[in-house]
N, C-alpha and C positions, 0 to 999 in steps of 0.2 A: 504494500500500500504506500502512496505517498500523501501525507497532509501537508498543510500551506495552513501554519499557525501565528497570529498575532498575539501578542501579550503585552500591555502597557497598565502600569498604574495610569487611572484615573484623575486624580490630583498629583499634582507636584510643589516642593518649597521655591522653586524655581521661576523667578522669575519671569520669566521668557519662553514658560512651560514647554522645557527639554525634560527629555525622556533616556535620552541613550545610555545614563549613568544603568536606569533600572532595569532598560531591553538589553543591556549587555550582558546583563547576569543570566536572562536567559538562553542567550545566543552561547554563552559559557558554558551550559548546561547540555545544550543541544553539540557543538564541535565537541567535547569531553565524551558525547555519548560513543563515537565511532562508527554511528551511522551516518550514510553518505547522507548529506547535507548543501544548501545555497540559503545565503542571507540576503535580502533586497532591502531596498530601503521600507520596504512596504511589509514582508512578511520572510518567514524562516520556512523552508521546505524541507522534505525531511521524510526519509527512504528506509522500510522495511519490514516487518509483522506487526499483525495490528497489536499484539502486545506490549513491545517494542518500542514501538510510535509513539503510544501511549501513555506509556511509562516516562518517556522524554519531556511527553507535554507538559505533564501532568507537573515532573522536576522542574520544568522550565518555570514554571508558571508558580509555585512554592517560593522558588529562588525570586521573583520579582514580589510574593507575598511578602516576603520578608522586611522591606524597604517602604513597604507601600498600604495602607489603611484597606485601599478596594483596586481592585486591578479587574479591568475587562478581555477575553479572551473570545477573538475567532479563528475560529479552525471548521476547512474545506477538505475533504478526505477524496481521492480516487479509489476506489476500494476493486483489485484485479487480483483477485487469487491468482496464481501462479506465472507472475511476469515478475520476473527484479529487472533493476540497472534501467527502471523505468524514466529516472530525473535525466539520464542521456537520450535515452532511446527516444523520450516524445521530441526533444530539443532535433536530434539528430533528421528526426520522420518531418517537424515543423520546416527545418534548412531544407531537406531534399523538395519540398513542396515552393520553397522560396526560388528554390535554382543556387541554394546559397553551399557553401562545403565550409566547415567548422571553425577554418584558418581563416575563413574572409570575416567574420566579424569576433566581437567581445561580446560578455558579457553586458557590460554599456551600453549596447546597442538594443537590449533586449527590453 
């Protein structure tokens, strides 16, 4: 399975209401996990059993409890029993549909 999960506290002491002190703790949670992984500005994705998955979110989102009074979380699931190395594969199937091949862009671009 791959989920595409947001987690931010709600409030911050922050003036200028930044966040990425308290989404990094999650993003820390999630790279430590060792499952394949992508962080965007927008959301963390994140590759493997729905247990697994789960169990990440779940740390991730604990880890920004910690810091944070109320914290909101969305998470969008692909749910494909028996397909992995899915986070390449859709990007790979999306280029070939572009006319594009891996080298010609970044990440940036997406």
């Amino acid at each position: 399975m791959i989920a595409a999960f947001s987690v931010a506290p709600t409030t911050t002491d922050n003036p200028r209401a930044e966040m990425s002190a308290a989404v990094a703790r999650a993003v820390r949670v999630v790279r430590e996990s060792g499952l394949p992984n992508e962080t965007t500005a927008m959301f963390t994705t994140i590759e493997g059993e729905w247990d697994e998955v789960m169990d990440v979110i779940k740390r991730a989102t604990r880890a920004v409890e910690e810091v944070a009074p109320r914290v909101a979380l969305v998470i969008k699931a692909d749910i494909r029993p028996g397909h992995d190395n899915m986070l390449t594969a859709k990007m790979e199937s999306l280029n070939k549909h572009l006319g594009e091949h891996p080298a010609e862009h970044t990440d940036n671009d997406l």
